[in-house]
Structures are given as structure tokens and as C-alpha cells.
C-alpha positions as CSV (number, residue, x, y, z in Angstrom):
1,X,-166.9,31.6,-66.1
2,X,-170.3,32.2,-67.6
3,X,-170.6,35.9,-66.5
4,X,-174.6,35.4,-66.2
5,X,-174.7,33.9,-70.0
6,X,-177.1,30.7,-69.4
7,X,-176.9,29.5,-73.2
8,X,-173.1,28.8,-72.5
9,X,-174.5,25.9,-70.1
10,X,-175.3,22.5,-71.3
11,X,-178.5,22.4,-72.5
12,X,-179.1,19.5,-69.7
13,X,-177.6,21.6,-66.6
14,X,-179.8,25.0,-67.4
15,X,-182.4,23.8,-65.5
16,X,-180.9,22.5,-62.3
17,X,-178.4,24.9,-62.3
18,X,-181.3,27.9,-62.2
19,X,-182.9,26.0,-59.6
20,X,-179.8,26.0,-57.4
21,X,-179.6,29.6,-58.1
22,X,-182.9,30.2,-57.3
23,X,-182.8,28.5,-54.2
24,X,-179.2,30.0,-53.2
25,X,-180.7,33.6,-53.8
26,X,-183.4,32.8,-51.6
27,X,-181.4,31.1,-48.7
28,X,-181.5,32.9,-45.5
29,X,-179.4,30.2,-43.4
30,X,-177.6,28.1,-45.5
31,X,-179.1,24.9,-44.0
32,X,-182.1,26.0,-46.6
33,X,-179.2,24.5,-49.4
34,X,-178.8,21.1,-47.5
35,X,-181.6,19.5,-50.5
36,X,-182.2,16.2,-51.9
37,X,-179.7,16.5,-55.0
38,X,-177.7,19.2,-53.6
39,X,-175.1,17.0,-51.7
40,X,-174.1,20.7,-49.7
41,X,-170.9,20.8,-48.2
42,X,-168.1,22.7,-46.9
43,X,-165.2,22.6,-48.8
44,X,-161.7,22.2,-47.8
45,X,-158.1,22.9,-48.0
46,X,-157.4,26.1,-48.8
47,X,-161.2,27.0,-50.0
48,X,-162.3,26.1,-46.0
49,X,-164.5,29.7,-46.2
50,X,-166.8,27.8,-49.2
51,X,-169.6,25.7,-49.8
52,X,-170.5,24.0,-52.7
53,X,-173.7,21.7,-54.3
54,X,-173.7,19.6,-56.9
55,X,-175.1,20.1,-60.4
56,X,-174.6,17.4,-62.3
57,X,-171.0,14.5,-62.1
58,X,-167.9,16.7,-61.3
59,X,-169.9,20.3,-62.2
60,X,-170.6,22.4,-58.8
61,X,-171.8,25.4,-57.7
62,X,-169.0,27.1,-55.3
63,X,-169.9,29.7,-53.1
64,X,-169.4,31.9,-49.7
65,X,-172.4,32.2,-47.2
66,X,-172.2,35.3,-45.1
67,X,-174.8,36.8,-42.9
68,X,-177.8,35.3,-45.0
69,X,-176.2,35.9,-48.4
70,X,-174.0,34.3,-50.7
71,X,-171.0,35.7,-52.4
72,X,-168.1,34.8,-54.9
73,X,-170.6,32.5,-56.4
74,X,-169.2,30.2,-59.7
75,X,-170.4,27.3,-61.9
76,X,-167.0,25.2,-62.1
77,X,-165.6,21.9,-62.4
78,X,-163.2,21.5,-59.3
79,X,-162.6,18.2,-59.4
């Protein structure tokens, strides 16, 4: 959606949302994303193969977690 274009993110997200993707680049397990604030979990239905944290009301950050890296992530509102 934002195609690595940060100024296209509220003003009021840029900063949690880089600190999620700080901390999802860094991840070797993805028990390192279960944070205070995060709210990690696995997603359902017919996205059962991603994980997602919160950023801020309805905005996550969705992603795969394979072998120590993630993949396929996006900054969405999936609710």
C-alpha cells in the first residue's frame, strides 16, 4: 500500500509503525513480536499462514514468519 513511502503514514503512526518494523526485522522467533502494544496474533480464516500486531485502532501490520524471517509484510486496515 505504501511501497516503503513513510510520509504516506499518519503523522501519529510513523513512529510505532517503524518501531514494529524495526522489531519485525530483527525477530529471530516470532515470540520476540509478542510486546506490550503489539497484541501479536495469528490470524484466521483464510489468512491462517499470518500474523499480525497492532498499530494503532483497526490499523495492523500483517505478515508471514518463516524460518526466522518475515515475508509478505503490509500496513492495512483489515477490519
Amino acid at each position: 500500500m505504501f511501497q516503503g513511502q513513510p510520509k504516506l503514514i499518519e503523522a501519529s503512526l510513523r513512529r510505532k509503525v517503524e518501531n514494529i518494523l524495526f522489531t519485525l526485522s530483527a525477530a529471530a522467533e516470532i515470540e520476540a513480536m509478542d510486546l506490550p502494544g503489539f497484541h501479536l496474533h495469528a490470524l484466521t480464516g483464510k489468512q491462517t499462514d499470518r500474523w499480525s500486531v497492532r498499530a494503532d485502532k483497526n490499523w495492523r501490520i500483517t505478515f508471514r514468519f518463516e524460518d526466522g524471517h518475515a515475508y509478505d509484510v503490509d500496513f492495512e486496515d483489515y477490519h
